[in-house]
N, C-alpha and C positions, 0 to 999 in steps of 0.2 A: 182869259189868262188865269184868273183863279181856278177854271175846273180844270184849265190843264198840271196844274203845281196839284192838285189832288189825286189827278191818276196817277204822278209818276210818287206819291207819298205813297201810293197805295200798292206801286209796286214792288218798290223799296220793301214794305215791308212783307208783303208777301216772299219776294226773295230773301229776305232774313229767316223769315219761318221757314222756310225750305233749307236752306242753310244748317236752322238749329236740329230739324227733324234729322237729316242727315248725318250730323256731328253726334246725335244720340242715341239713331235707334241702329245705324251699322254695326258699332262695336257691340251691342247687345245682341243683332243677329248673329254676328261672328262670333261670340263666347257659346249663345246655344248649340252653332254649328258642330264646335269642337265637343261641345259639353253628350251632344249626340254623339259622335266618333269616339270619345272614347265610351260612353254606355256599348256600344258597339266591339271595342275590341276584346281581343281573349282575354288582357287582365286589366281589364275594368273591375273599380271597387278591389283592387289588394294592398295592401301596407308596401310598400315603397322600403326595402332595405339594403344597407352596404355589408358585403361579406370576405370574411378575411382567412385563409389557412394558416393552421398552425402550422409553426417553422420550428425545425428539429435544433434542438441544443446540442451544441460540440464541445469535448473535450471535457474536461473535471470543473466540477462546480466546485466555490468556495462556500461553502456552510459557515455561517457566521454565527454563533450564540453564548448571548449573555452569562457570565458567574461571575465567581467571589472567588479573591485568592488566599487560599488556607494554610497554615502553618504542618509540615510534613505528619509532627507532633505536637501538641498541647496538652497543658494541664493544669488543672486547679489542684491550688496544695491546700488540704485541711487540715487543723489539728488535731491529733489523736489522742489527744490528752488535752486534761482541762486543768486553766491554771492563769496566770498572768505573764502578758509578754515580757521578759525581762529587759531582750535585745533584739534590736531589728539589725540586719547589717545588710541590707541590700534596698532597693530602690527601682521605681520604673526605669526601663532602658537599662539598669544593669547586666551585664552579661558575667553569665555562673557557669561553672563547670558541674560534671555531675559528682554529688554527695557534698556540694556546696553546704555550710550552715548560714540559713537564708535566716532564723532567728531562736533565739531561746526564751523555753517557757519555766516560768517556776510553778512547780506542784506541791504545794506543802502538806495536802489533804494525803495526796498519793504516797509522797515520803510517809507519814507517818502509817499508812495502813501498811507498806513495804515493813514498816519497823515492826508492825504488828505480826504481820507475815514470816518476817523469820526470828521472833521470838514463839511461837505459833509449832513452828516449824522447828526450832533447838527442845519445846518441848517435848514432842512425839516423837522425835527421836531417843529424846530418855529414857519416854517409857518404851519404846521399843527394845534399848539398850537392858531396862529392867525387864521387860519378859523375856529378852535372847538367855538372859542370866537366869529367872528362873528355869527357863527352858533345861538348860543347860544342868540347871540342878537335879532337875526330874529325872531328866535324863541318865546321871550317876547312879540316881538311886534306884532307877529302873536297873539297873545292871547288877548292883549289886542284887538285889531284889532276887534277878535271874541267877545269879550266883548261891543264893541262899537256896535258892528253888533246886540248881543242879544237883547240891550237898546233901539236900533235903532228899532227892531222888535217889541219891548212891546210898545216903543211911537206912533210908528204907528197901532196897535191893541186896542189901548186906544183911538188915535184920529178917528179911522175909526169908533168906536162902536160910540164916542160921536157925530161926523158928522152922523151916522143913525138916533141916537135920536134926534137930532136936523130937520133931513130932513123930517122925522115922525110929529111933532111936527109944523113943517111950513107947514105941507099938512091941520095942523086942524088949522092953522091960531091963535096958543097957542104962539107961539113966533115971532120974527121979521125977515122977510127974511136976513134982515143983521146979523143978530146971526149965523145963520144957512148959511150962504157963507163964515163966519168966521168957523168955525167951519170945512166947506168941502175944506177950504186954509188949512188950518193947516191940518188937514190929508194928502193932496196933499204934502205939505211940511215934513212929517214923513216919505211919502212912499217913495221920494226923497231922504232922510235922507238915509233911510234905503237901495238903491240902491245904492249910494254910497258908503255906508261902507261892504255891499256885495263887491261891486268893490275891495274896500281896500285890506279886507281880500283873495278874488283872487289874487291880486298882490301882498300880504305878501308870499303866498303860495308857489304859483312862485319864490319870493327872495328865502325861505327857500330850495327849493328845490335845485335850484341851486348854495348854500351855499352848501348843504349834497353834493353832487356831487364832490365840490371842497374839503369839506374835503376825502371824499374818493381818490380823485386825489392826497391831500396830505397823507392820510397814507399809496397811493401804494408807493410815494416816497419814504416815511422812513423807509418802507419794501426794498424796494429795496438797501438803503444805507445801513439797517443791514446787509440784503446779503450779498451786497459788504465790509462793513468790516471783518464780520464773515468769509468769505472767504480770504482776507489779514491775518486775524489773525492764522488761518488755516496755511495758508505757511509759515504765521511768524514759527510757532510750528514747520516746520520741519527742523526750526535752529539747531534744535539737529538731528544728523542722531541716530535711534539706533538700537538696535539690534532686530529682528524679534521674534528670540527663540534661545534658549539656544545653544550653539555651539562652534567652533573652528573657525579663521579667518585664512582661505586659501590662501586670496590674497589682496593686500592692492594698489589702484589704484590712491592714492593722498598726497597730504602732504600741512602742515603750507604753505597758500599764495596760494597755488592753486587755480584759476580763474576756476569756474565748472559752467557747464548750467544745468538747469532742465532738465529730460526727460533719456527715456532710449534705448537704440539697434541703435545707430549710434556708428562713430569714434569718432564724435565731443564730445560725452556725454558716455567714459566707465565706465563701475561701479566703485564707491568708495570703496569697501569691496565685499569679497565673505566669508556665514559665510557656515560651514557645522555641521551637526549636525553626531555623529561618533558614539554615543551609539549602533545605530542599524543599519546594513547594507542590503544593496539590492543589487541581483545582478539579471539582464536580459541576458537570454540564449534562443538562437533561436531552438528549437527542433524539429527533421527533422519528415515529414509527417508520416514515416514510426511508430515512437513509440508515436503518437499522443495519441493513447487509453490506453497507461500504464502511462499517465502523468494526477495526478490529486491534489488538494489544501489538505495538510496535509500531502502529503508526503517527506519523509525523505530526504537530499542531503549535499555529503558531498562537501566541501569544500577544495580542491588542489592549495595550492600554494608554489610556487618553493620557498620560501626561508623561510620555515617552511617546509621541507621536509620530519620530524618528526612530524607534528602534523596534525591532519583533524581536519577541521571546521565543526560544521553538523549546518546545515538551514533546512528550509522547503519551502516546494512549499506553497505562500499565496494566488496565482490568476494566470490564464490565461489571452489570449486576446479573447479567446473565438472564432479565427477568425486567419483562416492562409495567409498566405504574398504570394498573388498570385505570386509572383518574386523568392524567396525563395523554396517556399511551406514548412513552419516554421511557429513552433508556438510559440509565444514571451511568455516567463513564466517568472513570477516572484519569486527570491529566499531570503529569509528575514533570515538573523543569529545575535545574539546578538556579541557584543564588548565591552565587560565590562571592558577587561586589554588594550583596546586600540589599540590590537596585529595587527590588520589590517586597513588599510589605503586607502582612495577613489583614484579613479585611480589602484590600485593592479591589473595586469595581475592575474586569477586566472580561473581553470579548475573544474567546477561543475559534480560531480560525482553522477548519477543515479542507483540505481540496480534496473532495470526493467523486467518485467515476459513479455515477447511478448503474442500480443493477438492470434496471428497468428506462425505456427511453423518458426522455422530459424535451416538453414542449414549449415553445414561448406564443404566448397570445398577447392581444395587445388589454389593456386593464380595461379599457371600454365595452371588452366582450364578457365582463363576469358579470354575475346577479348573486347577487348575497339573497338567500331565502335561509327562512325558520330552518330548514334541513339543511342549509351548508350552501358552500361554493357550490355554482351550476355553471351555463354558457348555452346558449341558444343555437343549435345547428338545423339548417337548414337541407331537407332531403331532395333527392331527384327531384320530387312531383310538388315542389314548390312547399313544403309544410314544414313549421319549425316543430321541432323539439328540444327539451330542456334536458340538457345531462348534466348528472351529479360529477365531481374533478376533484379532486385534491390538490392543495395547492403545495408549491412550494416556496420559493422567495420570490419578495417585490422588489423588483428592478425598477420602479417608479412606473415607467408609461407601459413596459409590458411585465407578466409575470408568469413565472414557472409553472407548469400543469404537468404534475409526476404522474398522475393516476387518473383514468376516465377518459382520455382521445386516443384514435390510431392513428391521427396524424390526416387520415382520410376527410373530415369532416370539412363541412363550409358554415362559419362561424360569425353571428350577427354581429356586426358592430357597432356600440351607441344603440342597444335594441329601444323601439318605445315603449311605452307607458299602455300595460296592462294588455301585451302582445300574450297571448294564450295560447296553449299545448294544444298543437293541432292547429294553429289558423296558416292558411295559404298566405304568402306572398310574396311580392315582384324584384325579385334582384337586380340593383343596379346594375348598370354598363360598365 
């Protein structure tokens, strides 16, 4: 009895072990089997990928991009005269008309050089008044001068004829030599005369001339003191600061007693007033290289901003720069909308909204097929003969799970998706089913 309870323990266990052999070394023969089959098939050893075609975009894209909304007109008011504020009469939020008096300054440095200036100015006119009068003097007695001169000319043409007839006259021995010596004294004595008052009249000339000179000397003076007060009076005037053109006062940078210097763009000297003008606004949006040729003056654009989240603004394109930002590579446009209820405000975060026709086709891929590298946006396409390669794309907007591809596919490609980890230029592999 006991040897028989031993053979059947001993078979027991022997069917266990055969049991466990079987439980462990089939599925190990069955994984080699496969693991042979596939060494064996045509793509054995290739990266295993899912691939996707890009799908053509229809109809007008909306370009959405970020600016700031700008007053049509702005401006900082400086003062151009230094002096003490006497009167402010305006205030942030005030609304001024243009030639508004926004404030008065008092200059009592300025007054008094202005007093200076046309006492300055009453004097060189006197003395110009005194050399127009000498002038004037010269000038009579230059005349007489010439008058003496004339007299002087006829008495000796009178005495020369009557010393001929006289000299004629003693040749026929008709009269007395002493007559006729009388006669060629006294012409000697006329043409003396008469060299002398030549002389005069040179030296009248001369005075006068040099009289005209001084009065020129003094009417440059009394030019020059108008000048000089004309320009005093000038600064005096911009005792009044005022308004430029019509607007809203943005920022107020002084008050009664403030000590201000002329001049403007230091510390020393910040604006007195900023006015804005808010009828019509502007806004500047840098638009990327790619929709440069759908962007042109008269086109439509709406106007987004966050806290009118129910309403669009529509503007228009007024102008380009005509000229992109080699830094950027953007083109500065300009967006012009009315504001008639006021509803929008300079400085306003706001998002200018385009719907533009690409000139060139655009494609959607899904975001799992891009690779960001050092050189840019790329996408892994996969050829005939099983081999990826990497192309450079440009992108255009993110639509969250796909995104725009303006530049770099025909549309032909078959496109990795989810590519793995350190998949290289040139490796073969197995496109899914």
């Amino acid at each position: 009895m006991p040897k028989s309870r031993t053979t059947w323990s001993l078979l027991i266990g022997a069917a266990l072990l055969a049991m466990l052999l079987v439980i462990g070394v089939v599925p190990r023969l069955r994984q080699n089997a496969e693991l042979v089959a596939a060494s064996t098939a045509p793509e054995a050893g290739l990266v295993p990928v899912s691939v996707v075609a890009p799908a053509r975009a229809t109809g007008p894209i909306d370009l959405v991009l970020p600016s700031n909304i700008q007053a049509i007109e702005e401006a900082a008011i400086y003062a151009r005269t230094s002096g003490y504020v006497r009167e402010r009469y305006v205030d942030i939020g005030d609304r001024v008309g243009t030639g508004k008096v926004l404030a008065q300054i008092d200059t009592p440095e300025l007054d008094q050089e202005l007093s200076q200036a046309r006492a300055a100015l009453a004097q060189t006119r006197a003395g110009l008044a005194q050399a127009q009068a000498g002038l004037t003097q010269a000038q009579a007695t230059l005349t007489q001068s010439r008058a003496s001169l004339d007299l002087s000319r006829a008495n000796e043409g009178f005495a020369g004829a009557t010393a001929d007839r006289f000299i004629r006259l003693e040749r026929k021995e008709l009269v007395a030599h002493q007559d006729a010596d009388e006669k060629r004294t006294a012409f000697t004595a006329a043409r003396a005369a008469t060299a002398a008052a030549q002389a005069n009249v040179d030296g009248m000339q001369a005075n006068v001339g040099a009289i005209e000179a001084s009065v020129g000397a003094a009417r440059a003076n009394v030019g020059a003191s108008e000048a000089n007060v004309q320009r005093l009076m000038t600064l005096q005037s911009f005792q009044r600061v005022e308004a430029p053109f019509a607007g809203i006062v943005t920022a107020r940078g002084t008050d009664r007693g403030a000590l201000i210097t002329s001049g403007s763009g230091s510390a020393a000297s910040p604006p007195l007033f900023r006015i804005a003008r808010v009828e019509n606004l502007r806004i500047f949006v840098n638009v990327p290289q790619t929709f440069v040729r759908s962007i042109a003056p008269g086109q439509e654009a709406r106007i987004l901003v966050p806290e009118y989240a129910q309403r669009a603004f529509v503007g228009r394109i007024v102008s380009t720069a005509g000229a992109l930002d080699p830094t950027s590579r953007t083109l500065l446009t300009e967006v012009r909308l009315r504001n008639d209820d006021l509803a929008l405000m300079p400085g306003m975060y706001a998002q200018v909204k385009f719907s533009v026709v690409p000139a060139d086709p655009v494609w959607m891929v899904p975001a799992t097929a891009l690779v960001t590298r050092a050189t840019g946006s790329q996408v892994i396409a996969v050829s005939a003969d099983g081999t990826v390669h990497y192309l450079g794309v440009q992108l255009g907007r993110d639509l969250g799970q796909t995104v725009e591809v303006v530049a770099g596919l025909t549309g032909q490609e078959r496109l990795v998706v989810s590519p793995p980890d350190g998949l290289k230029e040139g490796t073969r592999v197995a496109v899914g089913k």
